[in-house]
N, C-alpha and C positions, 0 to 999 in steps of 0.2 A: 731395122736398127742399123744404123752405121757404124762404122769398126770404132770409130772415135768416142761413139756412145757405149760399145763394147767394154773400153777399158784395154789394159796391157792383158795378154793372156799369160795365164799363172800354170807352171809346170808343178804341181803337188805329189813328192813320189810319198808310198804307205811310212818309209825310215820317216821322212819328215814329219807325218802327218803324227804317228805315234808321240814324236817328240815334243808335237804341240801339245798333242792330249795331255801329256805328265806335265807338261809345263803351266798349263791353263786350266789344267782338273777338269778338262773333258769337257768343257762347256761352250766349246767354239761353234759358230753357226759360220751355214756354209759362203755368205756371204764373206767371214773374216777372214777368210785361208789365206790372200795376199797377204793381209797386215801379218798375220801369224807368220808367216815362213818368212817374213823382213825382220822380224823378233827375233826367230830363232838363229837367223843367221848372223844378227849384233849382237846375240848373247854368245852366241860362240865366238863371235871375234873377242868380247870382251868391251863391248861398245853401248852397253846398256847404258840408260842415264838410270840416276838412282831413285827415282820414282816407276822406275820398271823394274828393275832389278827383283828378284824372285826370294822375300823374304826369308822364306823357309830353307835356302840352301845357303844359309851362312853360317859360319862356326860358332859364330857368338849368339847366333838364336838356338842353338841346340843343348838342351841339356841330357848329359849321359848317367843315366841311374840304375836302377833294379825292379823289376817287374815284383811284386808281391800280390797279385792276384791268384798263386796259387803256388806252393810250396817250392816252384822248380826254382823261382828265381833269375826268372831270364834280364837278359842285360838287353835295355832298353835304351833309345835315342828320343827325347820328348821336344817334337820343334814345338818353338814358341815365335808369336806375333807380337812386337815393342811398341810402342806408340805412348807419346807422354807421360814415362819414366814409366811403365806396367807394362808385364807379358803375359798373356792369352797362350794355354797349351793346345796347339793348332790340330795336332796330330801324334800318334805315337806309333815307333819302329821298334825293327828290333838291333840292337848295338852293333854294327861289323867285327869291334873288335874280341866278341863274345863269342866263343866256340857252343854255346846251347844253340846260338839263333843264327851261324854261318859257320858253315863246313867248307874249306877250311877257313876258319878266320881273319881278317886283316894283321899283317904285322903290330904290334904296338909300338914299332918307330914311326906305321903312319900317321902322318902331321893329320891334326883336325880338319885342316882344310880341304885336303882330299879325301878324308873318311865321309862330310856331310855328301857329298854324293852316291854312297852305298846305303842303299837300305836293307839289313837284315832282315829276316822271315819272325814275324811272330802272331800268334794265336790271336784269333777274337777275343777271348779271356782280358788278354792283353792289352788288345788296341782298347778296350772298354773302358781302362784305368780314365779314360777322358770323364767318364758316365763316373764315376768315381770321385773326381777330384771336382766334380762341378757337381756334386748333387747338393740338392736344395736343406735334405736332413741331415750332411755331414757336419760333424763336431769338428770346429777350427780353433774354438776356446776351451779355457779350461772353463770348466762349471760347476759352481759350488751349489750345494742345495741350499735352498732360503725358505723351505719350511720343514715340517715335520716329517719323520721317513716315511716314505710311502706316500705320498701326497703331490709328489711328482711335481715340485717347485724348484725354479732353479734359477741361477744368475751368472751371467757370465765375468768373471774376474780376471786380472792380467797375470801374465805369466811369473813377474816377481811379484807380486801377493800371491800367488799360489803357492812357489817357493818357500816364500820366508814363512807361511801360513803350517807346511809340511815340515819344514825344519823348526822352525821354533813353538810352534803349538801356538798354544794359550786361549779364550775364552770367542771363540771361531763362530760361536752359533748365538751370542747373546743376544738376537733379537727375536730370537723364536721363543715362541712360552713353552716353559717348561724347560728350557737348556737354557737359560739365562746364567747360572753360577756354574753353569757346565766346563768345568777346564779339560781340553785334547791335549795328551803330549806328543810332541813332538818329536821328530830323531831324534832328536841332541839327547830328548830323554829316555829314547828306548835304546839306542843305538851306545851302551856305556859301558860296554869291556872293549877295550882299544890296544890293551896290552898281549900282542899274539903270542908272548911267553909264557903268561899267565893262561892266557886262554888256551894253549897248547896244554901245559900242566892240569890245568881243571876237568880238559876232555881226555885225557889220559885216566886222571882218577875214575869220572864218571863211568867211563867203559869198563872198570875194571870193576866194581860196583854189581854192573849190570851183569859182570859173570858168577856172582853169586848163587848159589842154588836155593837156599832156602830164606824162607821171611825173615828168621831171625839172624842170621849173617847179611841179608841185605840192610837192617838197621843196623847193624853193629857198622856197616859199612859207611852208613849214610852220616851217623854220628862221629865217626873218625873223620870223613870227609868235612864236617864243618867244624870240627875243633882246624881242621889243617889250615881253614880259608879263614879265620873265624874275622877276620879284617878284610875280604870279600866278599862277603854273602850279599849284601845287595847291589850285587850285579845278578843276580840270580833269580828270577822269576818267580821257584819256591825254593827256600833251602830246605827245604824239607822232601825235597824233592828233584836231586841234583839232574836229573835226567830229562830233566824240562830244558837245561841249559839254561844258558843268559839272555838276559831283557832282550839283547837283541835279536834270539827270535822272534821275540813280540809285532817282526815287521816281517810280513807275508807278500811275498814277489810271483806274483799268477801272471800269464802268458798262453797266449795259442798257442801257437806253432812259434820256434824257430830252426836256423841252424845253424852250421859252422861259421864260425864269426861273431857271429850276433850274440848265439848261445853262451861263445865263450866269454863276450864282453860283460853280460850279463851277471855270469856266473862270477867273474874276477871283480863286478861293483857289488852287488850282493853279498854274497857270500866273503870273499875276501878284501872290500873294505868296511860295507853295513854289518857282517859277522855274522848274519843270518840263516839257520840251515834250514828255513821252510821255502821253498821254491820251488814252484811247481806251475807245470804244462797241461793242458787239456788234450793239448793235440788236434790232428784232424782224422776224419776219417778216410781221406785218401789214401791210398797205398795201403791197407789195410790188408786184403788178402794178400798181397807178396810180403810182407811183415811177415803173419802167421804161418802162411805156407812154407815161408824159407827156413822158419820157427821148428817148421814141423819136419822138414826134407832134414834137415840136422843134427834132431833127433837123437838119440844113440842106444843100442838095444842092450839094455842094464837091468838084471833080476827080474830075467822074464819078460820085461816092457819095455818100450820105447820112449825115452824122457831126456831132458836135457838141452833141450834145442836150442843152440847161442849163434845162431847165424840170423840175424832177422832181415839182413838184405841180401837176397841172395837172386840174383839175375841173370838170365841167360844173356851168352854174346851173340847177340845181333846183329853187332856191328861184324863181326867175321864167320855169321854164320852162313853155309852155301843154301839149306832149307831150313826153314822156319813153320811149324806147326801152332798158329792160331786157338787155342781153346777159351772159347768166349771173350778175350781180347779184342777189342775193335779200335786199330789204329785210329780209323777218320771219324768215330762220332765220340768215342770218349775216352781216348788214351791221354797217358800224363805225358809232360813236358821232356827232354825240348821241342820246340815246335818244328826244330826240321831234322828231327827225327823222321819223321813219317815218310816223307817222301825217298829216302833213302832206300826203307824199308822194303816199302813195297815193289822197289823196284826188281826186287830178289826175287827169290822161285819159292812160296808159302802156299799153305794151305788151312784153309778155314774149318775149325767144327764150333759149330751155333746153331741152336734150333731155328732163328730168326735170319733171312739171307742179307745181312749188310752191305753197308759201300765195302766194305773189307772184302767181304764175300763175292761179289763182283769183280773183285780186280784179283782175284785168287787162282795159283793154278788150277789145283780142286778145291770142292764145296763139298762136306758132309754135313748132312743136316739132321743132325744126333738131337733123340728126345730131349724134352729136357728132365735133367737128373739123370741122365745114362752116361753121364758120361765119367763116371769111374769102369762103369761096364766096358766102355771104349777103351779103357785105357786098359784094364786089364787085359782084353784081347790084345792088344797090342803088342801087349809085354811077350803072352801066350804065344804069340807068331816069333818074336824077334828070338824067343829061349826054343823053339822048336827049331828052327831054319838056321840057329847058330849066327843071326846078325847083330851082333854084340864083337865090342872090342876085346876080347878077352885079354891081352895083355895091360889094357889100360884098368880092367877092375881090381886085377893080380895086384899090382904096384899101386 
């Protein structure tokens, strides 16, 4: 082969070659290495034409939101692909400007422009939101039933006839037999004590009602209560029965999970515009044992027993601690968020007790591989050494 068949030869050092890879998503065959480093070297001058240019690193294809794949609420970067007025969610990060998903995290004076080139750390949980927002079974419409309950019929309707169907009620199922003369009401008609002076004054009496001790002082009560209102009473659900409250608890606001923010926006349209005190949460069961545990660590020894426990989050410092003792905790297969947490972590000096040797356990100073359910046994020992050998801060329990 002659030099001129050869071609120019291509110096390709590993900086450059990486730089293709993120640029191209890995896909370069070794044939392309010229074309790629002539790329890389007119996107860094800035000399891309705009059919090269690398969609995914512009400011206007990124949108910055909230991870909700699991209680932590990481702050998220979602690039999107445009193409004839539609965008495609290409990929998802974790936000730079979000202290869960980058330690430390970008200033928020930085311009967009220079944040879309930092990609924050976040969880496969996370990145998954793609598998999420493109599944074939998610609910994008509202859906009204179109037969009888149970019967698992259904039709999709628009967001103002959904609306105005929830606010103003009225005869919503007439094609189905047997609901034909069926009337639903509406907010407008459950939602009908609006006066918070009144409803102030009503739930004062009501509690005052419900301190009554016996049956015959609580009707004497109930009876004084509606001679007071006797020009309210149907706002009232039963007046026979003031402690039901008003029509508008008649609207029940259920919920998984949230939290601050959400919970309070929630709670401020509910409750303090709809009027309604039934709202209520399921929850998750994440974080479940540190809930209880810290429940229980709280505690307070009163008439002989331990009761009372009003800390329910209660966590050790991590972040400034010099050892860390592991007890069934597993940072890299199932700890909760943030996602770069972990790495932090482990970088410290810990020690693992699990019957099971994990990746945790692996990168641990020591490994104890304590039975399982021994290990109150363990911990009792422990205590037993620390109270013999005097390795307790005693001035810190004094105070």
């Amino acid at each position: 082969m002659t030099e001129e068949e050869k071609g120019p030869e291509t110096k390709f050092s590993r900086r450059e070659f990486i730089k293709c890879s993120a640029l191209l998503g890995g896909t370069l065959l070794a044939g392309q290495l010229g074309w790629a480093t002539d790329l890389v070297r007119r996107a860094e001058a800035g000399l891309l034409s705009p059919e090269e240019e690398y969609e995914l690193a512009k400011a206007e294809n990124i949108l910055h939101t909230v991870c909700l794949q699991c209680n932590t609420g990481c702050g998220i970067k979602v690039k999107l692909f445009r193409k004839n007025g539609q965008a495609v969610a290409a990929k998802i990060d974790g936000n730079p400007y979000n202290p869960f998903v980058l330690f430390p995290h970008l200033p928020f004076k930085t311009s967009p422009a220079e944040a879309v080139e930092i990609d924050a750390a976040i969880c496969p949980k996370g990145q998954s939101g793609l598998q999420t927002a493109y599944d074939p079974y998610r609910i994008t419409k509202v859906l009204k039933r179109a037969g009888k309950r149970g019967e698992n019929k259904w039709q999709s309707i628009s967001f103002d006839q959904a609306i105005d169907e929830i606010v103003n009620g009225g005869n919503l199922f007439k094609d189905i037999p047997g609901e034909e003369s069926r009337k639903v009401e509406g907010l407008k008609d459950i939602c009908t004590l609006r006066d918070p002076d009144l409803f102030q004054r009503m739930a004062f009496d009501i509690k005052d009602i419900s301190k009554k001790k016996t049956p015959e002082e609580k009707k004497a009560a109930v009876e004084d209560f509606k001679k007071k209102y006797a020009g309210e009473l149907h706002y009232l659900i039963d007046p026979d029965h003031p402690d039901f409250g008003p029509r508008n608890n008649q609207l029940l606001y259920m919920w998984g999970r949230k939290k601050a923010g959400r919970s309070e926006f929630s709670a401020r349209f509910f409750g303090g515009t709809m009027g309604t005190t039934n709202r209520h949460g399921h929850t998750t069961v994440c974080q479940g044992s540190l809930y209880f545990s810290g429940k229980a660590m709280s505690e307070q020894y009163t008439e002989g027993t331990f009761k009372d426990g009003q800390k329910f989050y209660w966590q050790a410092d991590c972040e400034g601690a010099e050892f860390i003792l592991f007890v069934g905790a597993n940072l890299l297969d199932a700890n909760y968020g943030p996602p770069n947490r972990t790495p932090r972590l482990i970088s410290k000096k810990f020690a693992v007790v699990d019957p099971r040797f994990s990746k945790l356990a692996s990168k641990a100073w020591k490994y104890l591989p304590v039975n399982p359910g021994e290990d109150g046994a363990l911990a009792m020992g422990m205590l037993q050494w620390i109270i013999k050998h005097k390795r307790y801060n005693e001035s810190y329990l004094i105070f």
